[in-house]
N, C-alpha and C positions, 0 to 999 in steps of 0.2 A: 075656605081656610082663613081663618081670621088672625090678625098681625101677629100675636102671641107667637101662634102654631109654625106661622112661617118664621120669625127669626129662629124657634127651636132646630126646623128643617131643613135650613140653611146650611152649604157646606162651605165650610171656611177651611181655607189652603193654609198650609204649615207658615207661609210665609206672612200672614194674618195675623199666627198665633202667634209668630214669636214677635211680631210686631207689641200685641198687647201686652203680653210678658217682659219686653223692655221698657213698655210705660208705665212697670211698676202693676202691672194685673196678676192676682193668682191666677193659674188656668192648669186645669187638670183633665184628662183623659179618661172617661170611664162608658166602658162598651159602643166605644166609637162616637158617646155623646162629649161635646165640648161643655167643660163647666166653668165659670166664673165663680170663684169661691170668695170672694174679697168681704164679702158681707158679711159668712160665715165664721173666718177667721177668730172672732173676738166671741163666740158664741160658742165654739167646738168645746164639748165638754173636754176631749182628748186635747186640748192645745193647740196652736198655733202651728206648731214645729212640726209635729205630725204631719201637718196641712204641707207646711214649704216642702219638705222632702218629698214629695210627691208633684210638685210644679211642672211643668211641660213634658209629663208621665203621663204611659198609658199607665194606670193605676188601678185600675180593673179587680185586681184579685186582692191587692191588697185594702181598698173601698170593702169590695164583698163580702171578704172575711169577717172584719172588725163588725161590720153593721149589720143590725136587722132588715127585714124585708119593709117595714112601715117607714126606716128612716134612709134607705134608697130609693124609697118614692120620693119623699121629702126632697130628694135632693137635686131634681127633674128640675123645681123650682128654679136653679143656676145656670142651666142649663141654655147656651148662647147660641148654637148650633152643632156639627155634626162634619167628622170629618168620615174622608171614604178610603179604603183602604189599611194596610197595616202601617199602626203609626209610629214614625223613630223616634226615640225618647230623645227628649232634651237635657242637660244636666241644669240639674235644679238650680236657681238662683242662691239657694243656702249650703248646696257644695260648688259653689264656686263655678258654676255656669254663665258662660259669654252671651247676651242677644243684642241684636243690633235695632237700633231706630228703626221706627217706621219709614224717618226720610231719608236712612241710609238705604232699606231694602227697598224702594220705591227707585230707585236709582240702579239698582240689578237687573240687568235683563232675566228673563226667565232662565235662559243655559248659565247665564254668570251664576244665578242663585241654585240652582241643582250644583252644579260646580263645589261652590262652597261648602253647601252641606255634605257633599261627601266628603270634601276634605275635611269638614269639622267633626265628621261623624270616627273616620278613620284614625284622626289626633286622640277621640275622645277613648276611643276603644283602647287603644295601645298605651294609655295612661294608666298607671296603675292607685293615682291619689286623684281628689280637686284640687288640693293645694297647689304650691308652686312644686314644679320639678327642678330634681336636682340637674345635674352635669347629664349631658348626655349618655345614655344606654349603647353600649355598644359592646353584648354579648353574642360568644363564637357560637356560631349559628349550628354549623355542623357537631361541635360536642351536647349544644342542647337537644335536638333533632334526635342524637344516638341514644341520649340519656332518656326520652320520650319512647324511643321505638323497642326502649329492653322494659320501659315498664309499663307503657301506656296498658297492655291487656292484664298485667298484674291489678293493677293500682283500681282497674275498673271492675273488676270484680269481688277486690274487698268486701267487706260488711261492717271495716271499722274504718275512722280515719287512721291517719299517721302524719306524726309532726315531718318540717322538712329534712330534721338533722335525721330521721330514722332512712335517709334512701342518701347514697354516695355521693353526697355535691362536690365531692373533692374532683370531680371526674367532669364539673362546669368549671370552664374555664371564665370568667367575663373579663373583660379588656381591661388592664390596669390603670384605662384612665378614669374609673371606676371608684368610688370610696366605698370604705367596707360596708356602711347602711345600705348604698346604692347598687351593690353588689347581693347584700342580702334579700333586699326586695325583690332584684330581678330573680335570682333563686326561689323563693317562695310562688312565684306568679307564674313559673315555669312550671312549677311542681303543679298548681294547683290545676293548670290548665292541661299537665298531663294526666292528673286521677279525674278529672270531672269531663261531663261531655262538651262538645265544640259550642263555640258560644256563639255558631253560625246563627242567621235565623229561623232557616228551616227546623235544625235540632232544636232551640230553644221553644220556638211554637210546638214543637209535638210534644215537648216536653209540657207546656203551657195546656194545650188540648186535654191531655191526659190527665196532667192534674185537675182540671174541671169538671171532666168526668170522673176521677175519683169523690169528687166535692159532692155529687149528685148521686153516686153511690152510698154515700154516705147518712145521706140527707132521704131514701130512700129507705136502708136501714133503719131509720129514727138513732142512729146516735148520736143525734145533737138533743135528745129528749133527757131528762136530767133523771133521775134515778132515786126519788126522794124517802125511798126504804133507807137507801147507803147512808143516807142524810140523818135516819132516826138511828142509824148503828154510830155514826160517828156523835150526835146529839147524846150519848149513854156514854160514850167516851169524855164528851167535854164534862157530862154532868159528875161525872168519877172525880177528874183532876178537880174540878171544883170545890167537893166536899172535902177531898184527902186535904188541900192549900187550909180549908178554912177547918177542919178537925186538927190541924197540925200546930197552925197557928196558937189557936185557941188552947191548947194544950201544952203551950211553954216549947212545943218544937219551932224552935222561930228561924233556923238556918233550915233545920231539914223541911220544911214547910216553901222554901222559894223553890223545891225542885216540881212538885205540878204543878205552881204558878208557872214556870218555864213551858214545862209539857202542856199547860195549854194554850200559851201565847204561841208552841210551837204551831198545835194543830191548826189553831185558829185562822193561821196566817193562810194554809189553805181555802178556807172558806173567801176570805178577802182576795184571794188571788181567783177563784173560780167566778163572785160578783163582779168583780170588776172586771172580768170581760161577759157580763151577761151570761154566766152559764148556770145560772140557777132558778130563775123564772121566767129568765131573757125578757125581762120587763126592766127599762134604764132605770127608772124611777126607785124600784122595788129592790133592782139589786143593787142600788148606788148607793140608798140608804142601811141596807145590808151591809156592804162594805164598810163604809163610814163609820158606824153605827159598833160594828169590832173592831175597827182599825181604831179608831179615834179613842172611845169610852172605853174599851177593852186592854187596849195596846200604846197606846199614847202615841200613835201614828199616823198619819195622812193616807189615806184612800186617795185620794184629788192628787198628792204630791207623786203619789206612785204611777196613776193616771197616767199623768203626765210625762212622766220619765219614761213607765213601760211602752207604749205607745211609741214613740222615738228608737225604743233599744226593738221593738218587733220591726219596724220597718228599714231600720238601719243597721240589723244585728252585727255588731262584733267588727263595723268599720271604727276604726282609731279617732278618726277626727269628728264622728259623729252620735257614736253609740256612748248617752251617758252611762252605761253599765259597765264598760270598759277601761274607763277612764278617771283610774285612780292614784297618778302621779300625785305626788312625790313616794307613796307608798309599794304600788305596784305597776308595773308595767308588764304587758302578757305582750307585747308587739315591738319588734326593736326601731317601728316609726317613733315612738314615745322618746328614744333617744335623741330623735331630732329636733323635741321643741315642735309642737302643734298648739293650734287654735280650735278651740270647743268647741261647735257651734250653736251645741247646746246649751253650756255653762256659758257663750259667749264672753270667753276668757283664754289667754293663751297659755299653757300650761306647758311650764319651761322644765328644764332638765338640769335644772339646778343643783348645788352643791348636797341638800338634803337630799334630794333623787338620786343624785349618782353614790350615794352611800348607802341608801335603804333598796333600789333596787341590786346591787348587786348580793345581797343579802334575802332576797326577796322569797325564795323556795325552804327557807330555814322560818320567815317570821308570818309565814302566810296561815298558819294553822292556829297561833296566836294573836295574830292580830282578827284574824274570824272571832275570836271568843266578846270580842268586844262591840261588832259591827254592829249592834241596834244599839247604839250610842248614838252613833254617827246619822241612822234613821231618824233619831229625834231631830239633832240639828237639822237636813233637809226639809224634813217636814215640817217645823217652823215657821224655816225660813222661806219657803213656800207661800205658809199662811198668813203668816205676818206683811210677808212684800206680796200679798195680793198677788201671786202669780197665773191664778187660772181663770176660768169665765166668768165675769161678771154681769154675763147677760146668759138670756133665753134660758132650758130651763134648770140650769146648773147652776145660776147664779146665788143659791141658799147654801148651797153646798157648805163654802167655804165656812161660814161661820155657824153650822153645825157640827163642823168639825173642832174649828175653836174652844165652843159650848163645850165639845167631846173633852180637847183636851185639859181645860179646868177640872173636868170632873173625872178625867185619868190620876193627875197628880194630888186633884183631891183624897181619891182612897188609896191608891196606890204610894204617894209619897206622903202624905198627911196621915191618911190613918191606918195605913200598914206600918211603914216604914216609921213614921214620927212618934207614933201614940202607941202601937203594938210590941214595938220593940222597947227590950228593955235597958239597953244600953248603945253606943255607938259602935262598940267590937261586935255585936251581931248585927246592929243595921248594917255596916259593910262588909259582913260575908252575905248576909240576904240578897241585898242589891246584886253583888258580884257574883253569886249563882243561879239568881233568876234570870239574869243576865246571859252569863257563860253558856247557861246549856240551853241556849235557843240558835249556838252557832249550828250545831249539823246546818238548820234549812239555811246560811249562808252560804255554806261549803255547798250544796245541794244545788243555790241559783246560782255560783259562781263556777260551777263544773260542768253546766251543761255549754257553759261558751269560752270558757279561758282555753281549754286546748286546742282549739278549732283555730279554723283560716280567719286570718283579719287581711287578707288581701283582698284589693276593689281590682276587679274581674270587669267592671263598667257599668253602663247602663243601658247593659242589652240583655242581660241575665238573668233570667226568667226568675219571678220571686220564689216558685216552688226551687230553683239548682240552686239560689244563694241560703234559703234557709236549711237545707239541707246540708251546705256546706260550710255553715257557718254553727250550728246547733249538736251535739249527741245527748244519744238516750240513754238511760242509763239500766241496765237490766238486773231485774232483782223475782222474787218468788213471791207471786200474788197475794202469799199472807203477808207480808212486807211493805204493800202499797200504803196502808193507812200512814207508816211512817214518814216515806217519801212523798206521799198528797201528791201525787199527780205532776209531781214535778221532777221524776226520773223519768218521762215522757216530750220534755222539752221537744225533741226535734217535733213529734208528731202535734203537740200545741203548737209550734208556731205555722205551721202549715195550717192548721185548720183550731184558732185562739177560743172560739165560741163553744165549743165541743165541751160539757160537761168534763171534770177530773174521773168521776166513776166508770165513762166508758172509753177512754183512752187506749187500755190495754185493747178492748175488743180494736179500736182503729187502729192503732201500731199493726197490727195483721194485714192491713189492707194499705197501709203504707209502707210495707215491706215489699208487698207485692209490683206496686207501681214504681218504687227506686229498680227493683229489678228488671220491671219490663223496658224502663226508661235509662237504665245504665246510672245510676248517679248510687255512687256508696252513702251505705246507711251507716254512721256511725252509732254503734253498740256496745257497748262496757261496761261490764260489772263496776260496782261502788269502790271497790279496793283497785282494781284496773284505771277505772276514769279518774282517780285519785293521784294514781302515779302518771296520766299522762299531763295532770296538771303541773304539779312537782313539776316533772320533767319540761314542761314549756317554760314554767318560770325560770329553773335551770337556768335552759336555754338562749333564754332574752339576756338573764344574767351575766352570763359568758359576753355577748356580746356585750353587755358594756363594759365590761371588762377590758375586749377588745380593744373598746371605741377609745377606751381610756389610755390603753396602750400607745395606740395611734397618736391619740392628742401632747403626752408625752415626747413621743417622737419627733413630734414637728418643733415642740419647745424645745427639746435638746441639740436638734442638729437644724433649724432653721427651714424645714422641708416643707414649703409651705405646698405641695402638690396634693393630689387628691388619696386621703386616707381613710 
């Protein structure tokens, strides 16, 4: 065996790893091989971030998912050694994970160091954030117990979720020394952990098991194979809204002409969301330029920028301080963490709950279906500002990306705002209904990516919770009638995309079948809701957030009027 093979072979002890991981090493977990990613980092097409959030993780399923079979060989290459046994996650260095020096663990005896990690493991479980924690927890144990024991076999049986205000919290008591956010989280975390399965390890492993072999069922079936008939029935659709835009145009209809430019920046948007996780030739290359290629020249949007964002929002879904999807303070907040003033770690900015916030979220459930009409505004800014600050790889083989993109977007606002908008219109009173309809009617697919996670749990459960129980519990599906799919593209399927991202949009429906089956045999509810249902539970969450700041406002009040500086 020659030196290579033996460092690969070598088993490095937990207390190794996290040695490295204090001196500033990436190190990730994948099928019991140890990897050093540090190299890779500046080369990941998907980003950086992606990478950290995954730091002293077993990362297994979520590696698997995202990548090809040719670039999980590639990734041998980092490979430092090999640990034995089931490995305890560590909390990542970018939510707020502790490690200790090498010359501080070198200084542990072996019992001292087993010691510790359970105690840090038992801290880490029982925490419901990375962040700092507030005031101490000290919820009546026996009214949460009772409130578990009348619903735990309910709650597990569902087929949909349910927000926390739909089950009697009135009837949790938590200890007044308690402030109403810190109150609220412990209620949420109770709830969560009474509808979902135990976040022991045994449960979560068989939960983990199964979803593996669901993944090889799968992949057995061929539906990860793409479906390129669907592709020529959708290719007659684009080819429609195309002629209708440019007959309408041409013919002095200059307003009524932005509605199938809309209808096909709607569709389109499918096609970029299917390339850019390799579901359409599963070649990077092929479909990066795919993507690109309608995002950029087609849409005047970033592929790269969304890269990078979705990547982050699939492996952190619908946590507060880390999923940029989530995280749109001063406008909306879906989580009443947002009322306390978090740090991005995305945006790497702290996003305060400021005077504008406490006056647009409590409003929030009134302005959320109008301020949808506007959201790929907002798309442009990101993307930009993405491209411009050079945010993605500038190496290996993504490094063209960026400034193909660029290219794209000159020659977006070349036709689209030069010579649609500037030279085709004939005056400024239809250039701004054009703009503002071609615009407007591409909200549904915001309301569409914003529905399948705004009702859902934003509670952190830990870092022992099997990626198949947190995307499930963080995600719904939304159900609608097979002739109805082309509208929703694949993205009323959410929950079963993020379990399984690479999976072709055209055979989803046939998988939701077979992800039905495994929530059931595994106990973990499937959230399921019609478009007009998953509509009102969003309503209803925002509501709900709203109220409490309401609350919070109430509270803050209080302490200014009567000097009660205790916990509110």
């Amino acid at each position: 065996m020659d030196a290579h093979s033996q460092r690969k072979s070598r088993i490095l002890s937990r207390r190794e790893i996290e040695g490295q991981i204090a001196s500033g090493r990436s190190i990730v977990i994948v099928d019991n091989k140890v990897l050093k990613v540090d190299a890779w980092l500046s080369y990941h097409p998907g980003g950086d971030k992606a990478i950290r959030h995954m730091v002293g993780r077993d990362a297994t399923d979520e590696v698997t998912r995202f990548h090809s079979s040719q670039t999980l060989e590639l990734m041998n290459r980092y490979q430092i050694g090999r640990v034995e046994g089931r490995w305890i996650n560590f909390q990542p260095p970018i939510q707020g994970g502790k490690f200790r020096s090498q010359e501080e663990l070198e200084r542990l005896s072996e019992e001292e160091y087993v010691e510790s990690c359970s105690s840090s493991e038992q801290d880490t479980a029982s925490s419901s954030s990375s962040a700092e924690q507030s005031p101490i927890f000290d919820p009546a144990d026996k009214a949460i117990a009772s409130l578990r024991q009348r619903n735990t076999s309910k709650l597990h049986r569902a087929s949909s979720t349910s927000s926390v205000s739909s089950v009697d919290l009135d009837e949790i008591s938590p200890s007044p020394k308690m402030s109403v956010l810190d109150r609220r989280t412990q209620q949420e975390l109770d709830f969560d952990k009474a509808k979902y399965p135990s976040l022991d390890f045994m449960t979560q492993d068989h939960i983990t098991q199964k979803y593996r072999e669901l993944q090889q069922r799968i992949v057995d079936e061929g539906l990860y194979d793409c479906q390129y008939s669907s592709y020529g029935i959708e290719c007659l659709r684009y080819g429609f809204f195309v002629c209708s835009f440019l007959y309408l145009l041409t013919n002095g209809w200059y307003v009524t002409s932005a509605v199938p430019l809309a209808c096909l920046w709607h569709q389109l948007t499918f096609v970029v969301h299917d390339a850019g996780h390799m579901g359409v030739t599963h070649d990077f290359t092929t479909d990066s330029t795919i993507a690109m290629f309608i995002a950029s020249y087609v849409g005047g949007l970033s592929a790269c920028w969304w890269k990078y964002n979705h990547n982050v929002h699939h492996l952190v879904t619908n946590d507060p301080e880390h999923d940029p999807d989530i995280q749109y303070i001063p406008i909306f907040a879906v989580s009443h963490r947002f009322l306390q003033s978090l740090t991005s770690t995305y945006y790497e900015r702290f996003m305060e709950y400021d005077a504008v916030a406490k006056v647009l979220v409590r409003i929030q459930h009134f302005t959320y279906y109008p301020i949808m009409l506007f959201a790929r505004f907002n798309l442009y800014r990101l993307s930009l500002e993405h491209l411009i600050g050079g945010r993605g790889p500038k190496k290996g083989s993504a490094w063209w990306h960026r400034y193909f993109e660029l290219t794209g977007m000159a020659v977006f606002w070349t036709w689209y705002g030069y010579g649609v908008v500037y030279k085709s219109m004939p005056d400024n009173w239809s250039r701004f209904w054009f703009v503002l309809i071609s615009h407007a009617l591409t909200s549904p697919l915001h309301v569409q990516i914003t529905l399948s996670h705004f009702a859902m749990s934003t509670t952190d459960l830990g870092i022992h919770e099997s990626f198949a129980q947190k995307m499930l519990r963080t995600t719904m599906d939304v159900d609608c009638p097979q002739w109805l799919d082309f509208f929703h593209g694949g993205l009323q399927f959410q929950a079963v995309h993020h379990l399984y991202p690479r999976i072709p949009r055209h055979r989803l429906r046939e998988t939701q079948k077979l992800v039905q089956e495994f929530c059931n045999e595994v106990d973990i509810p499937y959230a399921l809701y019609g478009f007009v249902d998953g509509n009102k539970q969003v309503i209803g969450k925002l509501a709900d957030v709203a109220r409490q700041a309401a609350i919070l406002a109430e509270c803050q009040r209080t302490i200014a009027a009567e000097g009660d500086y205790g916990m509110h």
